[in-house]
C-alpha positions in Angstrom: 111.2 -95.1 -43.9 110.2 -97.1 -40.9 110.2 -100.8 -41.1 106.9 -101.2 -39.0 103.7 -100.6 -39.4 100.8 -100.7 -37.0 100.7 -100.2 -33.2 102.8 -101.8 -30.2 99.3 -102.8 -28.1 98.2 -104.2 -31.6 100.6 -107.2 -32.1 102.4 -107.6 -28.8 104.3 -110.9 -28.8 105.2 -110.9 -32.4 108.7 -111.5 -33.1 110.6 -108.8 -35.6 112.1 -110.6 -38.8 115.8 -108.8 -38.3 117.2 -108.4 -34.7 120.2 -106.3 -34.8 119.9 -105.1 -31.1 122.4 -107.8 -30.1 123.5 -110.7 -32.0 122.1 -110.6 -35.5 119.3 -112.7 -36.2 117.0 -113.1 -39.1 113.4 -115.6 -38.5 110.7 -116.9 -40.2 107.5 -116.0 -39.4 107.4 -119.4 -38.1 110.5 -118.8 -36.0 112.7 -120.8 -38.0 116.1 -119.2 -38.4 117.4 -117.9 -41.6 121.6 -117.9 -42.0 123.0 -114.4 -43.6 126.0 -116.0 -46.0 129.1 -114.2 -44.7 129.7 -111.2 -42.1 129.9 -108.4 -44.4 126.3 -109.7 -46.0 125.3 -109.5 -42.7 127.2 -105.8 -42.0 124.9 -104.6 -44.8 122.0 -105.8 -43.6 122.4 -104.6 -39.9 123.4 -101.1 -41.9 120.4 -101.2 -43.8 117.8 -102.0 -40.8 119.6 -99.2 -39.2 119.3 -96.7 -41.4 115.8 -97.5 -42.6 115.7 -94.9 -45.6 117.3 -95.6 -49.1 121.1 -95.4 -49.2 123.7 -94.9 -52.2 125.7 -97.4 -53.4 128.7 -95.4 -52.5 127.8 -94.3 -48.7 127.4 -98.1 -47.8 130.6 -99.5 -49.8 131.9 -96.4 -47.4 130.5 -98.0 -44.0 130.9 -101.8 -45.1 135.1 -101.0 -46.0 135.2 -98.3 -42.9 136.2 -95.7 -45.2 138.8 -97.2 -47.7 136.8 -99.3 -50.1 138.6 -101.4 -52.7 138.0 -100.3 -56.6 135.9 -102.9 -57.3 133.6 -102.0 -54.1 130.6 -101.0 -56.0 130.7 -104.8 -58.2 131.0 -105.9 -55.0 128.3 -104.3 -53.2 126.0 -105.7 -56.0 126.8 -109.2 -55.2 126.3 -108.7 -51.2 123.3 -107.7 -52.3 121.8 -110.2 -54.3 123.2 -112.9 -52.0 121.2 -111.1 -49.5 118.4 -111.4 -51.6 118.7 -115.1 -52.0 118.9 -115.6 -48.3 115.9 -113.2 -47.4 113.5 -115.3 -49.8 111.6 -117.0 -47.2 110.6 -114.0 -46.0 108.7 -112.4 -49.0 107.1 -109.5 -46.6 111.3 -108.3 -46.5 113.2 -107.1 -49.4 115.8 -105.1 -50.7 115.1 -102.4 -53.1 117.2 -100.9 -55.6 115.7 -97.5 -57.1 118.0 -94.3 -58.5 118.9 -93.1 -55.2 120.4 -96.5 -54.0 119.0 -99.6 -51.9 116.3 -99.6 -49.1 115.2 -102.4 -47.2 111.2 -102.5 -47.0 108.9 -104.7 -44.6 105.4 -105.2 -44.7 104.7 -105.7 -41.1 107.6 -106.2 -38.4 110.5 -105.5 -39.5 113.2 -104.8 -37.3 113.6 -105.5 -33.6 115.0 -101.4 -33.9 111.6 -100.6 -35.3 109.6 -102.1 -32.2 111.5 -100.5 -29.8 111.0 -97.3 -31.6 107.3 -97.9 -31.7 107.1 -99.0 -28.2 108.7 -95.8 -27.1 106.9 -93.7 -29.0 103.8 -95.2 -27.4 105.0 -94.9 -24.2 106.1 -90.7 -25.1 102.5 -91.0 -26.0 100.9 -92.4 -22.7 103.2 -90.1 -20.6 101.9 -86.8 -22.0 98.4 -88.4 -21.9 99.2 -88.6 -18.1 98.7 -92.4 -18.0 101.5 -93.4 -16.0 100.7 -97.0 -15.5 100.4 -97.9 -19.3 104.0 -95.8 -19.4 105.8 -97.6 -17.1 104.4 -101.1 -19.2 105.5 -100.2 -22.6 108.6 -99.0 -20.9 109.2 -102.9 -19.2 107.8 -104.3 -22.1 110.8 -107.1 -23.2 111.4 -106.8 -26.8 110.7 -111.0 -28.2 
């Protein structure tokens, strides 16, 4: 599942409402910055911008303890989660999903700073077998916000 929807050329200069390439940050549409409660709340939400397709409960209490998880990881997990939840509010577009298969984060719009750079080189992949080497080399430059 990707995060964004739309074209790169469509909404340049809007800012993504995770940034995980770098420091992680989460904004408001209005640019106001949202605090993540504790690092491995924010581990899990890097992981699940990352992986942008539902994960099990299991594989991420796997990433978030690097492979030795405690016994009460999965209890644990659910908290992370809807502390997450809580702290994502402001952004109503941005949620976490739980279904059978485990939990997805969904966006309606910009999602993730990963997701614009995906689009914007995928657009540029685009231009350069359309031969159109000047609008290449821009989406290429193109700064992520």
């Amino acid at each position: 599942m990707t995060l964004v929807r739309g074209r790169s050329d469509e909404e340049s200069g809007v800012r993504p409402a995770i940034s995980v390439l770098g420091p992680l940050e989460v904004s408001a549409p209005d640019g106001t910055r949202i605090a993540i409660p504790a690092r491995k709340h924010a581990e899990l939400l890097v992981i699940l911008a990352a992986e942008r397709t539902t994960r099990s409960a299991g594989y991420l209490c796997e990433l978030l303890w690097r492979g030795s998880p405690p016994d009460s990881a999965l209890v644990t997990l659910q908290g992370y989660v809807s502390r997450l939840r809580r702290a994502l509010k402001p952004l109503p577009e941005l949620r976490i999903e739980t279904d059978a298969n485990g939990y997805v984060l969904r966006c309606a719009g910009w999602g993730a700073d990963l997701d614009l750079l995906d689009l914007l080189s995928r657009d540029a992949r685009a231009a350069h077998a359309d031969g159109d080497v000047g609008r290449t080399v821009d989406l290429l430059r193109r700064r992520l916000p």
